[in-house]
GUKOLTI-721186 format. One record per residue (C-alpha): residue number from 1; residue in one letter; x, y, z. Coordinates in steps of 0.2 Angstrom, whole numbers, plus 2048, in hexadecimal, padded with zeros to 3 digits. Layout:
N
(NUM; "A"; (X; Y; Z))
...
This chain:
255
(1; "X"; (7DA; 86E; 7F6))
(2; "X"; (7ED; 86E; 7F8))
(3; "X"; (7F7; 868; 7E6))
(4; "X"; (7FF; 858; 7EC))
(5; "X"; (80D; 85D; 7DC))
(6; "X"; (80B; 86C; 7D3))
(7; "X"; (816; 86E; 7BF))
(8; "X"; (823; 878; 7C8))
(9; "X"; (828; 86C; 7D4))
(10; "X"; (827; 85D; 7C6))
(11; "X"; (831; 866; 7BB))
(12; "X"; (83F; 869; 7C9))
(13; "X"; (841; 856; 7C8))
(14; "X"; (84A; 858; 7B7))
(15; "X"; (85B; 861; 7B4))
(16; "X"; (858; 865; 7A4))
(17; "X"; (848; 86D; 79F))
(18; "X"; (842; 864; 78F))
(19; "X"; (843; 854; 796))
(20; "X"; (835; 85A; 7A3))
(21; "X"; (82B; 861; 792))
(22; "X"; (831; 84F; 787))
(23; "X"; (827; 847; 798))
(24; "X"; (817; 853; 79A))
(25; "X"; (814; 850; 787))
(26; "X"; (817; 83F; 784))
(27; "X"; (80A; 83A; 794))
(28; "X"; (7FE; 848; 795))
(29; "X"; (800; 84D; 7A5))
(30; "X"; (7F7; 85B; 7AD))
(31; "X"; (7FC; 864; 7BB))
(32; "X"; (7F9; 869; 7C9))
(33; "X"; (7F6; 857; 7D1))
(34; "X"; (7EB; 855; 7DD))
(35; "X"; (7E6; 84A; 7ED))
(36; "X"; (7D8; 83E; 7E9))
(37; "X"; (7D3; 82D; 7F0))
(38; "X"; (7DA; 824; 7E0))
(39; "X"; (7EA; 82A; 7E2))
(40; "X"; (7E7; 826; 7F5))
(41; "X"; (7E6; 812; 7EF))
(42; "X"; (7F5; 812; 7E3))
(43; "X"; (800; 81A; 7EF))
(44; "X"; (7FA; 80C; 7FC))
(45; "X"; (7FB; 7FD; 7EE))
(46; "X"; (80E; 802; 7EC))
(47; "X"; (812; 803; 7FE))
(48; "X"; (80D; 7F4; 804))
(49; "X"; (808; 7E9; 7F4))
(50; "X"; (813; 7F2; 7E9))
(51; "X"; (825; 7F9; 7E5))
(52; "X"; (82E; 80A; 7DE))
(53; "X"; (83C; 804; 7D8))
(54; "X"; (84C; 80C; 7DE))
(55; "X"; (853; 812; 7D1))
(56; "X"; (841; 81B; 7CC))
(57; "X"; (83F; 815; 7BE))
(58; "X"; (832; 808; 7C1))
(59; "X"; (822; 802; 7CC))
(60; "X"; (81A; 7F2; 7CF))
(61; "X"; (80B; 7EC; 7D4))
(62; "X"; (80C; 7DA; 7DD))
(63; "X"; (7FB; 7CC; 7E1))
(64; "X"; (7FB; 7B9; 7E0))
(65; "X"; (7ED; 7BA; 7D6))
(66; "X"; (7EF; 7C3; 7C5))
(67; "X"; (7DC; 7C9; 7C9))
(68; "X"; (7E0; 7D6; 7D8))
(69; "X"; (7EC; 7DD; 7CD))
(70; "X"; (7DB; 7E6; 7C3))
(71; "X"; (7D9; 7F4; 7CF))
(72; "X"; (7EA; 7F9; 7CF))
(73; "X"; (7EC; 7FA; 7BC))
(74; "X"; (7DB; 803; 7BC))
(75; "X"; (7E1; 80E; 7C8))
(76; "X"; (7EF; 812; 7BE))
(77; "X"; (7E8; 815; 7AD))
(78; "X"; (7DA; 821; 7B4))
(79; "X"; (7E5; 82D; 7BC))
(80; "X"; (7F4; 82B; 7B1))
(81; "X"; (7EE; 825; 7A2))
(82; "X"; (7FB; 817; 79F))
(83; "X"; (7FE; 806; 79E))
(84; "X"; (809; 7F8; 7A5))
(85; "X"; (80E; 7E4; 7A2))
(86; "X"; (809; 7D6; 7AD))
(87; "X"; (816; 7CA; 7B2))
(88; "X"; (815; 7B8; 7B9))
(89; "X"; (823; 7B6; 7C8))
(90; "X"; (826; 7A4; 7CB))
(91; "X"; (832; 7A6; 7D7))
(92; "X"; (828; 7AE; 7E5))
(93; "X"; (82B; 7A3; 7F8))
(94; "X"; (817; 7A2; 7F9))
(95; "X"; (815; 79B; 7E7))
(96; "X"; (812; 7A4; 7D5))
(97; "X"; (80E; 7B6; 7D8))
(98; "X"; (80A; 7C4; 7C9))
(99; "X"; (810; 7D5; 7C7))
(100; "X"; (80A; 7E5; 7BC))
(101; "X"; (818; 7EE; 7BB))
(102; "X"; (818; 7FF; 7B1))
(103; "X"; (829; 808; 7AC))
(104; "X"; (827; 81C; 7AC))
(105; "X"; (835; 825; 7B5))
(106; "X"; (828; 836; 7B2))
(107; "X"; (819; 82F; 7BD))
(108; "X"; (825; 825; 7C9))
(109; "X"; (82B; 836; 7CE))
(110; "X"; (819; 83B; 7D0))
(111; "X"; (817; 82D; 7DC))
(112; "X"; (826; 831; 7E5))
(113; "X"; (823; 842; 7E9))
(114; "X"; (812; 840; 7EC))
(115; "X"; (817; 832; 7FA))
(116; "X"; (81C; 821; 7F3))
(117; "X"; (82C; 819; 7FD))
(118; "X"; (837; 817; 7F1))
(119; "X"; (844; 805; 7F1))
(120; "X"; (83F; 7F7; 7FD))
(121; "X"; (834; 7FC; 809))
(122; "X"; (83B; 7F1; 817))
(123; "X"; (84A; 7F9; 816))
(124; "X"; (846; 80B; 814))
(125; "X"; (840; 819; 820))
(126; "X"; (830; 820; 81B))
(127; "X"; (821; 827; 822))
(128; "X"; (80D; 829; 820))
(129; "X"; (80A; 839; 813))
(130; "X"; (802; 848; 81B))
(131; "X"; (7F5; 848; 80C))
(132; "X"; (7EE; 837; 811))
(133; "X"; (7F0; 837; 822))
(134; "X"; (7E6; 848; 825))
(135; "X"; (7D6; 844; 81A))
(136; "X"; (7C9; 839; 81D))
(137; "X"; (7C6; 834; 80B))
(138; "X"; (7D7; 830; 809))
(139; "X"; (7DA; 826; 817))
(140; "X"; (7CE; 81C; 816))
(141; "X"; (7D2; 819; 803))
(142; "X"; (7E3; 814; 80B))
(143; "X"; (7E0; 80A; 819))
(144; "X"; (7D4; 800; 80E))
(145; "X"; (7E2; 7FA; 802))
(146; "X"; (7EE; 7F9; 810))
(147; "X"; (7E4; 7ED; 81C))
(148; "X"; (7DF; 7E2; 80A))
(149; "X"; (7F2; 7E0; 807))
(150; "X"; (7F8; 7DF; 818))
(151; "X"; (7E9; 7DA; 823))
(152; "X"; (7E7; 7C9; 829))
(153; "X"; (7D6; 7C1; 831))
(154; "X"; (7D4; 7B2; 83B))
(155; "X"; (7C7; 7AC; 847))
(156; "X"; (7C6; 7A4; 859))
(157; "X"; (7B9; 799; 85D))
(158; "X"; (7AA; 79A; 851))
(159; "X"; (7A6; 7AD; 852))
(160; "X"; (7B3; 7B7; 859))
(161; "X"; (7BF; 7C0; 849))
(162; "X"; (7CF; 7C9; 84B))
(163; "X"; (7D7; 7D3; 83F))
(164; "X"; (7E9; 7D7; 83D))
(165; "X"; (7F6; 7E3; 833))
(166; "X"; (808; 7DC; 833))
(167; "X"; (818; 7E4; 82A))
(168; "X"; (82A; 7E0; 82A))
(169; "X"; (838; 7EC; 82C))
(170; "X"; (84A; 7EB; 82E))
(171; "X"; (84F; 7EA; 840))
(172; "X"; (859; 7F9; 840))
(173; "X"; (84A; 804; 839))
(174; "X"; (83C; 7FE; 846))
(175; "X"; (839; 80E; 84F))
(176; "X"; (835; 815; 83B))
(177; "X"; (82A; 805; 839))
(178; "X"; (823; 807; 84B))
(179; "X"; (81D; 81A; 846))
(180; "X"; (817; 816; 835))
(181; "X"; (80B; 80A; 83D))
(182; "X"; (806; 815; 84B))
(183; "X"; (801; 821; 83C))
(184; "X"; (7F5; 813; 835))
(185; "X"; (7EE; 810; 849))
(186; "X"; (7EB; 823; 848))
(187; "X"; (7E1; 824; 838))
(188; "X"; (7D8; 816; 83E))
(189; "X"; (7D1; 81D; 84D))
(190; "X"; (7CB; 82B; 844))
(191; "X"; (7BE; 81F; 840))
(192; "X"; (7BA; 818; 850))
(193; "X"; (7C4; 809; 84E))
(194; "X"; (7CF; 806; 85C))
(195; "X"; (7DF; 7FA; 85B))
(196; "X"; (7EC; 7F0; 867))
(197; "X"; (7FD; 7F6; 868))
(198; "X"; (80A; 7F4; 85B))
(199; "X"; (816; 7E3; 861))
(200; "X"; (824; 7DD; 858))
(201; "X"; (82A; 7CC; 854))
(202; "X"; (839; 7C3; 84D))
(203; "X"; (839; 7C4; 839))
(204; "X"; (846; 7BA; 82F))
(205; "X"; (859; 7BE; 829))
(206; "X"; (857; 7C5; 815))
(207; "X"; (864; 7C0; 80A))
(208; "X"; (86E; 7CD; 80B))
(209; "X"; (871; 7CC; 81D))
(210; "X"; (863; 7D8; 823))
(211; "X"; (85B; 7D3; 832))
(212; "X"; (849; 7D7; 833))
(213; "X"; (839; 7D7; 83F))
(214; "X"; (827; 7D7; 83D))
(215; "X"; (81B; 7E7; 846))
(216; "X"; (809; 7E4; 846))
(217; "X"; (7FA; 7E9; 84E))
(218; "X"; (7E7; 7E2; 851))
(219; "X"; (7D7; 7EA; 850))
(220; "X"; (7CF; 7E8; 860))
(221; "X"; (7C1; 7DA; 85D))
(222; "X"; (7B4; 7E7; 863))
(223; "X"; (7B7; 7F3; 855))
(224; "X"; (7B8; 7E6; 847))
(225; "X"; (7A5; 7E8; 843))
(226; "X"; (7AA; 7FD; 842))
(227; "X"; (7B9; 7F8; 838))
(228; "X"; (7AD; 7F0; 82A))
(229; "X"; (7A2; 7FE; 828))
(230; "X"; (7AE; 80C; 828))
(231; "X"; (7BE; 804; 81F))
(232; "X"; (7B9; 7F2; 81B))
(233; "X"; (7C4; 7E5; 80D))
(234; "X"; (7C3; 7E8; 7FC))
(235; "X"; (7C7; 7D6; 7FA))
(236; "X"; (7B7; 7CC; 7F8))
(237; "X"; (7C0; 7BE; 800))
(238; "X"; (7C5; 7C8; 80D))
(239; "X"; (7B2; 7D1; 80F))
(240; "X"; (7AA; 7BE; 80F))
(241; "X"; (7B4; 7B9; 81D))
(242; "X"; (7B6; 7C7; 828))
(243; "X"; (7A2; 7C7; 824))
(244; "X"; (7A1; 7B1; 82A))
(245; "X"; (79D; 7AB; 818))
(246; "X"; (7A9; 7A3; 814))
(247; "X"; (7BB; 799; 81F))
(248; "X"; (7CB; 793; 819))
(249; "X"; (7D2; 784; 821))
(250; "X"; (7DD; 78D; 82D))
(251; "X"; (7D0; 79B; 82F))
(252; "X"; (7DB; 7A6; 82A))
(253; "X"; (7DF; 7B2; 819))
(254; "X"; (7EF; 7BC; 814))
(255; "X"; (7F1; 7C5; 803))
């Protein structure tokens, strides 16, 4: 199998060579790096739940219940063998939210070259990694992650489920968002699972003037039941209602 980063290309990140050796000491890191369906997961956490810092220096992990944040710090300490700090934000538009958030400029550059957008997402062009999209291991890892942070589930009537995935994107980068989705539709039918087409609607105006809109996509109600067995929620919220075991008052669930 392919390196996805091999000691060479890390060390071509540093201008001067024994802050690249300072680095591979101080965090043990072996090289080369390969593809595996853990990193699969951290790399979708950060897209879509998550955040590389602009400046590279930091990356985040965001839930609104300081419990989902477990995975991700698992994640992190298997295959990179550090730690982070958990942080209550009060300030969040839908009400207290946590964050683990882990500063290491060596490992952000990992994630960065490996495939993680870096700065806000919503304003950035970026695009599915090759690594992800061309394995089934990986993309199902992925899609998993991605449909627990982004996915939406509702019913109509008393059986029939729909299942959503909604992003929002700057208005002057919608043909980026439009393929980045269509990427996700692709993977997706690798598996048998068939979805509408992508449909845009009006987002919000940010506060620094940015207009945005929403793209988002359905999988189609007769491949909901395929979608469970061959990507399914890692959420047990999510699993129990997508299952009928449980309803919400507006039959509906968002992370």
């Amino acid at each position: 199998m392919k390196s996805l980063m091999t000691e060479k290309q890390f060390r071509e990140k540093y201008k001067l060579k024994k802050f690249a050796d300072r680095s591979i000491d101080r965090f043990k890191l072996n090289f080369p790096i390969y593809p595996n369906k853990n990193l699969a997961k951290i790399l979708s956490f950060l897209t879509f739940d998550g955040h590389l810092r602009w400046d590279g220096n930091v990356f985040m992990f965001t839930a609104g219940n300081k419990q989902l944040l477990k995975e991700p710090k698992i994640l992190i300490k298997n295959e990179f063998g550090i730690t982070g700090k958990f942080r209550k934000i009060p300030t969040n538009n839908y009400g207290t939210s946590f964050e683990y958030r882990i500063t290491n400029k060596p490992i952000s550059r990992i994630l960065e070259f490996i495939g993680v957008p870096k700065g806000n997402k919503v304003l950035i062009p970026f695009s599915m990694p090759k690594w992800i999209e061309k394995n089934l291991e990986f993309s199902r890892a992925y899609l998993q992650v991605a449909f627990d942070c982004e996915g939406s589930i509702w019913k109509e009537g008393s059986e029939r489920r729909k299942i959503r995935f909604r992003i929002h994107k700057s208005s002057k980068l919608l043909k980026n968002g439009i393929n980045f989705l269509e990427s996700l539709r692709k993977m997706l039918l690798k598996f048998g699972i068939r979805t509408s087409k992508i449909w845009i609607g009006e987002g919000n105006v940010r506060k620094d003037g940015e207009k945005t809109k929403y793209l988002c996509f359905n999988i189609l109600s007769k491949d909901i039941s395929i979608f469970n067995k061959e990507i399914g929620f890692g959420l047990e919220h999510k699993k129990k209602l997508l299952e009928g075991l449980t309803t919400t008052r507006d039959n509906s669930v968002k992370l």
